[in-house]
N, C-alpha and C positions, 0 to 999 in steps of 0.2 A: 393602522390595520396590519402592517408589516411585521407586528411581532406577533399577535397572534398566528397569524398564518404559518410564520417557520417554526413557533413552536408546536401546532399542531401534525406540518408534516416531522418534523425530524420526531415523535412520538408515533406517527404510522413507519418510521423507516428502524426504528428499535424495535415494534412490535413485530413486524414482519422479520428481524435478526432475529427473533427470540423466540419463535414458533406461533407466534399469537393466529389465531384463525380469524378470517371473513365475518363468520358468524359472531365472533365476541365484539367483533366493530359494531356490527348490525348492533348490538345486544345494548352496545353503551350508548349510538346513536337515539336508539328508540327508546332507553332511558331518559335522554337529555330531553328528547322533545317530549315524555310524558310530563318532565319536572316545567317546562314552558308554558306544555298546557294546563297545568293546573295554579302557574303564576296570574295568565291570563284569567282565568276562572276569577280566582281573586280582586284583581284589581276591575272584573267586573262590580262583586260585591263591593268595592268602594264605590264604584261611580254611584253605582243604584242607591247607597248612604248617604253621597254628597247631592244628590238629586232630590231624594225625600228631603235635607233639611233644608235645601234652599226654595221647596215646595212649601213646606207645612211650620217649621220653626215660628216661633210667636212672633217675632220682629225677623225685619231683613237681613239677613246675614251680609256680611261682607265676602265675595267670592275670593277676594286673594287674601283675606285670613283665615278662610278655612285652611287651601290648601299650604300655607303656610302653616297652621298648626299641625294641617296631619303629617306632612313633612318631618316638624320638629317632633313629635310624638313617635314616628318610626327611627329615628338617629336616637332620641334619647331613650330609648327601649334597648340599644344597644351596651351603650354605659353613661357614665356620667360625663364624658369628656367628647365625644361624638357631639352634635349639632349643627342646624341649620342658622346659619349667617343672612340675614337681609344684609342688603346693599349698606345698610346703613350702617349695620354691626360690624362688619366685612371690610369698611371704610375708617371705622375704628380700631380696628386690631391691626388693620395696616400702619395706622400712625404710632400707635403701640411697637408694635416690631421694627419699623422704619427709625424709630427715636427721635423722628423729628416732626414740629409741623408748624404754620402760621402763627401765630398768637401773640400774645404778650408777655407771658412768661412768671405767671402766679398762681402757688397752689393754693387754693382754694377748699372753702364747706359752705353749707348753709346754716342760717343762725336767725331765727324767728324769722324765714322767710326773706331773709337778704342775703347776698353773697357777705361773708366773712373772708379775708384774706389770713392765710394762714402764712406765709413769709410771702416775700419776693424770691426770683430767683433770679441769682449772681450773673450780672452781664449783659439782662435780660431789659426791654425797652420798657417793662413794668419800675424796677428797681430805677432805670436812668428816670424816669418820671417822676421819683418820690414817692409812688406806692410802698405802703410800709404791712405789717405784719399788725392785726383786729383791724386793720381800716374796714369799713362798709361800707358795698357800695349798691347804691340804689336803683341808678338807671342804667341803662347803659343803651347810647344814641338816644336819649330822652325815651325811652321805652321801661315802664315800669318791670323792676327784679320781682317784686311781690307777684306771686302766681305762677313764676315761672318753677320747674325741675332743676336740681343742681345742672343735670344734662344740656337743657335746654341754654342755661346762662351759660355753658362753658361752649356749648357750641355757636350761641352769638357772640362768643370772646376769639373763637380762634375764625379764621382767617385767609385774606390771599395775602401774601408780603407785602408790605408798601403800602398796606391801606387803612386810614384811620378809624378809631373810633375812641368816644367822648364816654366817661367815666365820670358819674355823680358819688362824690365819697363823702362817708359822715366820719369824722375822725374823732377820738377823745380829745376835748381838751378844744380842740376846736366848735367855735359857735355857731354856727352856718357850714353847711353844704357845699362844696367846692366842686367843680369840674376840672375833670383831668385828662387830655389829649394823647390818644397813643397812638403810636402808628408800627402797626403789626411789623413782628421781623420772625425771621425765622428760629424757633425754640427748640432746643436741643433735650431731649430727656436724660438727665444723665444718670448712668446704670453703675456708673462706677465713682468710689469716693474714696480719698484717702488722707490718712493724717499720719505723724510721726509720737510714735511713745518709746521717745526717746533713743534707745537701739534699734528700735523694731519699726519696720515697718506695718502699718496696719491699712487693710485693703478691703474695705466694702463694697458688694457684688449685688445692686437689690433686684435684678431681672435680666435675662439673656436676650437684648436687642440687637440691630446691626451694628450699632455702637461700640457695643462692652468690649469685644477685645482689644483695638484700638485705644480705649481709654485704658483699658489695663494695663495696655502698654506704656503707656504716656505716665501714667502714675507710677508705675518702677520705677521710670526713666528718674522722675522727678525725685522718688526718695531715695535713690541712689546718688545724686548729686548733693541732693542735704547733706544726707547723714555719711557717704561716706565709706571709710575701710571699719571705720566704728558698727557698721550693721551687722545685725546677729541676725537677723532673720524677717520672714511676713508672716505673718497673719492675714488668713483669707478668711472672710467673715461672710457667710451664705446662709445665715441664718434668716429665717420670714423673706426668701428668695422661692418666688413661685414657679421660676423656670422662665420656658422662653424658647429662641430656636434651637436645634441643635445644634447646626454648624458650628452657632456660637459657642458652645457648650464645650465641645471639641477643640476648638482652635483655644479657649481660656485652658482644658485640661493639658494639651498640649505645649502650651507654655512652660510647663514647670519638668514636663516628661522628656528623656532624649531618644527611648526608642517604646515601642512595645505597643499594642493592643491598648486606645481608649475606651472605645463601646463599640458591642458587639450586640445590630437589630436584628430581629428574625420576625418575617410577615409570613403568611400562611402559607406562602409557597414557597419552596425550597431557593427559587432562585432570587426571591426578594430578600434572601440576606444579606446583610451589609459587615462589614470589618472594617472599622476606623484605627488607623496607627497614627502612632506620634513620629515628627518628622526629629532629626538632631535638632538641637539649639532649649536650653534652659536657660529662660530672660533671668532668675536669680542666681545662674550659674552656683548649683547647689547647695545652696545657703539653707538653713533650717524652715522649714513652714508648717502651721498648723492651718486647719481646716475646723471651722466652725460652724454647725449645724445644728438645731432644732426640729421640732413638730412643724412646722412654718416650712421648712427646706425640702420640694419635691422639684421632679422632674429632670429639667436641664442640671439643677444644681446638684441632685443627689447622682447623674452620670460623673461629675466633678471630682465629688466626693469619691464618687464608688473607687475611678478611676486610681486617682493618685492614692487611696488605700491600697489598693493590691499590687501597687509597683512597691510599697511602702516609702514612696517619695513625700509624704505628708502624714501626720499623726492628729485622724477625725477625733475633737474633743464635742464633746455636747450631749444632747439628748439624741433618742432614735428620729429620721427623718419622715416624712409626710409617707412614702410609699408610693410613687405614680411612676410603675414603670413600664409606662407605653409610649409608643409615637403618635401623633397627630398630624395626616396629611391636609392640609388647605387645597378645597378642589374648587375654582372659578368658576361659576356658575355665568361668565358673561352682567349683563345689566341686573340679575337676581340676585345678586352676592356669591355667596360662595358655601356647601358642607365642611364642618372638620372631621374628619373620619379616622377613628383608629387602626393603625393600619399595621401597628408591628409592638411585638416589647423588646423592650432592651436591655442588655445585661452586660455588668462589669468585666473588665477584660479576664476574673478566672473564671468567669463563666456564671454568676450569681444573679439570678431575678429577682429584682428590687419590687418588682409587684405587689402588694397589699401585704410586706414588709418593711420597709425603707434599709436606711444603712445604721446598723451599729456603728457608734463611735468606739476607738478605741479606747476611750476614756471620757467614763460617763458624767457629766458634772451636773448638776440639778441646781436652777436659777431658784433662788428666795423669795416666793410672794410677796408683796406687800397684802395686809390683813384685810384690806376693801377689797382686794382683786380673788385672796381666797375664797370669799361668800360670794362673788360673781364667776367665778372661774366654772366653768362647765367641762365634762370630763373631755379631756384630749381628743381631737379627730385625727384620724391618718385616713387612705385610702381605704382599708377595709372596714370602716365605718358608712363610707358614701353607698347607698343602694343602686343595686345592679354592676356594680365594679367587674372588674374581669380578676376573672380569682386567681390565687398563686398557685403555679403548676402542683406545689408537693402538696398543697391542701394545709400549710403552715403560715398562718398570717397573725399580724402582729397588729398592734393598736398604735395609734401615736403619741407624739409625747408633747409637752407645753410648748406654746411659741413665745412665750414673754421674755422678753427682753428691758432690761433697765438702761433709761435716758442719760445716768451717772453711771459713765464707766468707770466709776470709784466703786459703785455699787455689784458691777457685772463679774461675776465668779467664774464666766466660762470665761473671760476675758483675759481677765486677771491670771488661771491658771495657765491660758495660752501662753501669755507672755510670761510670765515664773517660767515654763517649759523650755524655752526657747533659750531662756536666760540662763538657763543648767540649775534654778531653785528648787525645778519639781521634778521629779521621777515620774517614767509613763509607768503606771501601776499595773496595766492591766492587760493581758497577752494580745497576739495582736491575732484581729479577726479570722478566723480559719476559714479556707477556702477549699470547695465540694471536692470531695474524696477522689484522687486521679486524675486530678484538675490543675496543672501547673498557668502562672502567665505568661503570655505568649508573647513572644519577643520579636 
């Protein structure tokens, strides 16, 4: 309650500096309490709705699904990123942005109603087991997979540490059903991945967990010890990267930056604005870097993006990005989960709202279809496509652009010219992005 209070009085201790009268106090107060009572009035007319349907409805309602729909119904009336979190959801997105949790450690789908394993992952008590990449499996603690939700199989697979469970696989090639004993350990998500093309280092970013910067770090370390005085440069690959925290967002942009202005938030009230700067220290000590992005690439990733464009510390190669450019605060609701509420947008350090435009690359490369994906391919979504979005201030919005990405990086062209670039084969073709009229970045 302490902040409200001092900002209330030091606003009566300006007004009375500044000639304000008694009466204009009076004036706003008996404003305020008219806009109370007609909230009140209001949320009468709810009750007297949720009354009628739990009176007269053809069957029983459930009382805590209603007011959980109407909940969700007032959050997502707001935009499409707002929502209400059950406990359950809430419990989800924490293991999500925590990057870690109990399990076994295999990603998974469903496949006529059984789990299908889709690889093991490396290190992981699945992998030491012998779980391999199409196994199926059927029970799990002799509880039949048929009937169950992908949801429901994954969350009888994760876990507390230390504790087992019994896995019925049908394998190819194999003639009988085997059981397979795991005993949960703790599963790491990893957000970061990297390999060597030869000079270059190449650095995969697929989500902003507590994780990512940490592993981003570890993975320079590492191809910096390969490869060597021979490196010419990284590649940072943020393509079909949906975002994430910011922090993290931040600390990854910061990596590459030694001073200046990362992202700059602005929430409705003047003193909810934030100014993120970069601290010294560049982990590639100035070495060349591109930035790769697609339709697939919002949020966290396109602050990334935005950022190291307008220091010009990296050259954005790709399509236009998703366009999400708002914050999300996570509010606790206690034993009820928790709202996510949009609470600010955010803009690149010269000043540019990414909002239901994304970020131009400086150099635009357009991935190749394959001819089955043409006739399935539906037209591009960005943010100004999703309904109820919060709209971009100038009233200039833009559409998004494909997220496809090829599984052969023999095949991948934004890849390919990233590394050409880096290597001095390509020329940046195409001027570099211009930033709003009287608008310098700030250092």
């Amino acid at each position: 309650m302490r902040k409200p209070e001092f900002a209330f009085w030091a606003f009566m201790v300006l007004a009375v500096a500044a000639g304000a009268t008694t009466v204009s106090n009076v004036a706003r107060t008996q404003s305020a309490v008219a806009a109370n009572s007609e909230i009140y009035r209001q949320l009468d007319l709810f009750g007297d709705v949720l009354e009628r349907v739990r009176a007269d409805y053809v069957e029983k309602p459930d009382d805590a699904k209603l007011i959980e729909a109407a909940i969700n119904g007032m959050l997502s009336s707001l935009d499409p990123h707002s929502a209400f979190l059950n406990k359950k959801h809430f419990d989800d997105m924490q293991i999500q942005t925590r990057g870690q949790f109990g399990g076994l450690g295999i990603e998974v789908t469903m496949e006529n109603g059984l789990i299908k394993v889709v690889a093991p992952i490396e290190g992981t008590p699945a992998e030491r087991a012998g779980i391999q990449a199409n196994d199926l499996i059927t029970h799990l603690d002799d509880e039949q997979v048929l009937g169950l939700t992908l949801e429901q199989a994954v969350e009888k697979m994760r876990g507390p540490v230390n504790t087992p469970i019994r896995l019925t696989v049908v394998r190819k090639g194999v003639e009988e059903p085997f059981e397979v004993k795991i005993i949960r350990d703790i599963i790491r998500i990893k957000s970061v991945r990297k390999r060597i093309e030869g000079d270059v280092g190449y650095v995969r970013i697929s989500t902003f967990n507590e994780q990512t910067y940490r592993l981003l770090k570890e993975a320079i370390a590492e191809i910096e010890r390969e490869v060597g005085s021979k490196l010419k440069g990284y590649v940072l690959d943020l393509r079909n990267n949906p975002g994430g925290l910011l922090d993290q967002a931040i600390a990854v942009s910061d990596a590459f930056l030694e001073k200046g202005a990362i992202v700059l938030t602005r929430g409705r009230n003047p003193e909810e604005s934030r100014r993120s700067n970069a601290r010294p220290g560049d982990l590639i000590k100035g070495k060349k870097l591109v930035v790769l992005i697609n339709g697939g690439s919002a949020s966290a990733s396109e602050i990334v993006a935005g950022a190291l464009q307008d220091h010009n510390r990296a050259t954005v190669v790709g399509t236009r990005s998703f366009g999400k450019g708002s914050v999300q605060t996570i509010i606790p609701l206690g034993q009820h989960g928790a709202i996510r509420l949009t609470t600010a947008r955010y803009y690149t350090p010269s000043g540019r709202s990414i909002q239901a435009k994304g970020i131009e690359p400086d150099v635009v490369v357009e991935q190749d279809l394959p001819e089955e994906l043409k006739k399935r391919m539906r037209k591009p979504r960005g943010e100004a496509s999703l309904r109820g979005h919060l709209n971009s201030e100038d009233g200039k919005e833009q559409s998004g652009s494909a997220a496809y990405v090829p599984k052969d990086p023999k095949k991948d062209k934004q890849l390919i010219y990233a590394l050409n670039l880096i290597r001095g084969l390509t020329a940046k073709t195409t001027a570099p992005v211009a930033t709003p009229e009287g608008k310098a970045v700030p250092n």
